[in-house]
C-alpha positions, 0 to 999 in steps of 0.5 A: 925560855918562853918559846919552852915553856909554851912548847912544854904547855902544848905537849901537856895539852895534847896528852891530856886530851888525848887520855881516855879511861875505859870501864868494860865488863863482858864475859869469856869462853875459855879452856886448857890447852893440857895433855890428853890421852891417846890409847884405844879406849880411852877419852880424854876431851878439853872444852870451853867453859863460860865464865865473866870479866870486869874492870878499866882501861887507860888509853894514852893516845899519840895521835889519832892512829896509835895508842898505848891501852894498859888494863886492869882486869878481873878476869874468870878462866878455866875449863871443862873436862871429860876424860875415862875409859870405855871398853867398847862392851858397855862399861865405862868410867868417866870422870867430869870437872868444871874448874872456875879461877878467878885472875887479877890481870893486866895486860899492857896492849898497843892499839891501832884505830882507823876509821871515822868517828862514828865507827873506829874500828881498832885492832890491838895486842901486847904482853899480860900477867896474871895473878891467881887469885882463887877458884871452884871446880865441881867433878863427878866420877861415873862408873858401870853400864848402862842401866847400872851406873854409880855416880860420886858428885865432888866440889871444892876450891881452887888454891894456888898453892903447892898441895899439902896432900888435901884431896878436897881442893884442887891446887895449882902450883903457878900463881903467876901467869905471862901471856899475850893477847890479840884482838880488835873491835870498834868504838859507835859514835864515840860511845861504846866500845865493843872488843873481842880478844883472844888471850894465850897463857904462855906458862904452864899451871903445873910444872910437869904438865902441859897446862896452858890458860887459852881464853876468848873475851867478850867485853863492851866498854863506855870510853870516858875523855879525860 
């Protein structure tokens, strides 16, 4: 019973010492990997928008190599888009929109880190979900020819809801998003953590269209030894 008890004792120190709570905060690059038009004379372009992340991570290490880092985030996604037609004579109409959702996620990665202490360096990757939180979005229709153009500037917020019929706000029917990220970075002097993480939506924000989050972080964390 001794021989247990210290058996048990030991495991809880080592666990304990091996637990490290990370706050990070850096920014994203993301955009929409939706359905785009094809045809001559129409254009139809998706691209990445700026936004920030923020929040904490919890490692739980087992052994010097492998760890399990479930996260807590607030994390910008979106998108910019320009899509219309040009006739090829001058005239055009053009639709452009800047959408900013803002997500509470969490993602569960499992991190491999190898190298002295001095520069860890770490790849890691796991499943996340995403929940919807709200948004803004800035558009602006153009129309006519060159010299002579028409200009109507929009904006209003994001819902994730099903539309009632309100053309002022986008709505977003999908509130909850599964992906997957994968990533790596390195830890200076124990220090300062520097993570760069590529992260797919795996469900689509509209039933009936291909519209998928695809987001690039950036984030630098101070590790914390618990």
């Amino acid at each position: 019973m001794k021989k247990l008890i210290v058996v048990i004792a030991l495991i809880a120190a080592v666990s304990a010492s091996a637990q490290t709570i990370i706050p990070k905060a850096g920014m994203t690059l993301s955009t929409l990997d939706g359905e785009t038009i094809d045809q001559t004379g129409y254009f139809d372009s998706y691209k990445y928008a700026p936004g920030f992340a923020f929040g904490v991570g919890y490692r739980i290490g087992f052994g010097e190599l492998i760890s399990l880092q479930p996260e807590l985030l607030f994390i910008q996604k979106g998108w910019k888009n320009e899509y219309g037609f040009d006739d090829g004579f001058g005239y055009f109409e053009r639709y452009t929109e800047t959408v900013k959702l803002n997500y509470l996620e969490l993602p569960i990665l499992l991190r491999i880190a190898f190298g002295p202490d001095n520069l860890k360096i770490h790849i890691n990757a796991g499943p996340s979900i995403g929940f919807g939180i709200n948004g803004k979005y800035d558009a602006e229709y153009e129309y006519g020819y060159p010299g002579s153009i028409s200009s109507f500037p929009s904006d209003g917020d994001v819902k994730f809801e099903d539309s009632p019929g309100n053309e002022v706000d986008l709505f977003i029917p999908n509130r909850i998003e599964f992906g997957a990220q994968v990533g790596g970075g390195v830890t200076l002097f124990d220090k300062v953590m520097i993570d760069v993480r590529y992260g797919l939506g795996l469900t689509d924000l509209y039933d009936d269209a291909k519209s998928k989050n695809r987001v690039l972080q950036f984030t630098v964390g101070v590790p914390i030894r618990l």
